[in-house]
C-alpha positions as CSV (number, residue, x, y, z in Angstrom):
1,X,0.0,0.0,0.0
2,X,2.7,2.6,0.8
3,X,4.1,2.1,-3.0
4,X,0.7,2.8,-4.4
5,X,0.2,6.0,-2.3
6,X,3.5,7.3,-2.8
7,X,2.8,6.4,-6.7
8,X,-0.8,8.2,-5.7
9,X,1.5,11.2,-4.4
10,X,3.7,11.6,-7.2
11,X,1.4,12.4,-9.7
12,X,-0.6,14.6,-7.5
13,X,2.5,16.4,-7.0
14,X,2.9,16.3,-11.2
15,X,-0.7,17.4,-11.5
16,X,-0.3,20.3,-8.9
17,X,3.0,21.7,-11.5
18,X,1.0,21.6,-14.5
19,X,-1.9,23.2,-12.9
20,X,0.8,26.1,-11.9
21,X,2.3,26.5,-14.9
22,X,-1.3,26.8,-16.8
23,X,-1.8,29.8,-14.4
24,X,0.6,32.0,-16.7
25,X,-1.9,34.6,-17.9
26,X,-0.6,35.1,-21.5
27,X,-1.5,31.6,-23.3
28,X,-2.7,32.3,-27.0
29,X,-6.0,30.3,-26.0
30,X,-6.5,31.2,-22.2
31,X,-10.1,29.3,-22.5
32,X,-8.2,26.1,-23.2
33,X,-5.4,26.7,-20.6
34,X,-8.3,27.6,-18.3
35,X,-10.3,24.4,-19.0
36,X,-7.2,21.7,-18.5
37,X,-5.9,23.8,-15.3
38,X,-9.9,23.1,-14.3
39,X,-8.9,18.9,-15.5
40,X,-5.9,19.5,-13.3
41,X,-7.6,20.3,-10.6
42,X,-10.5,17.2,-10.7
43,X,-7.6,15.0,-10.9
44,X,-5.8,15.9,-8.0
45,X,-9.5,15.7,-5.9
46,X,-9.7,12.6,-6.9
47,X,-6.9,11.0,-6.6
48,X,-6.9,12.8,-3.4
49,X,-9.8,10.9,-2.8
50,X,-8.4,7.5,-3.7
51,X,-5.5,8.0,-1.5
52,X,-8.4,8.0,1.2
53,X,-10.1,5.3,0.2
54,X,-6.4,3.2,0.8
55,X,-6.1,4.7,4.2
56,X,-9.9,3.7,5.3
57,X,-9.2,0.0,3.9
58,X,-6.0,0.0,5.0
59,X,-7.7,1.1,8.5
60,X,-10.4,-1.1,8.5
61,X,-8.8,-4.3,7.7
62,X,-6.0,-3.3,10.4
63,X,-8.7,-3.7,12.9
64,X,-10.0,-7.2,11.9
């Protein structure tokens, strides 16, 4: 389980530095820079989420 999270963490961290870098305010299409930083920003709440989700399992089968 800790390789998956830290797998989980990576890319969150990876998602978090594109997000940034689709902040710079002078794209040629800023719609489109705005609508993948918006993509960015789903992904990282959900794998967020899924890192979660391995805790509470992780939690719950602990105590069995």
């Amino acid at each position: 389980m800790a390789c998956e999270i830290d797998r989980y963490e990576r890319a969150i961290l990876a998602l978090q530095t594109v997000r940034a870098t689709l902040d710079w305010p002078f794209f040629t299409d800023a719609p489109l820079a705005a609508m993948q930083a918006t993509f960015c920003d789903d992904n990282i709440g959900e794998l967020v989420q899924a890192v979660r989700d391995l805790h509470e399992r992780y939690t719950a089968n602990a105590g069995t």
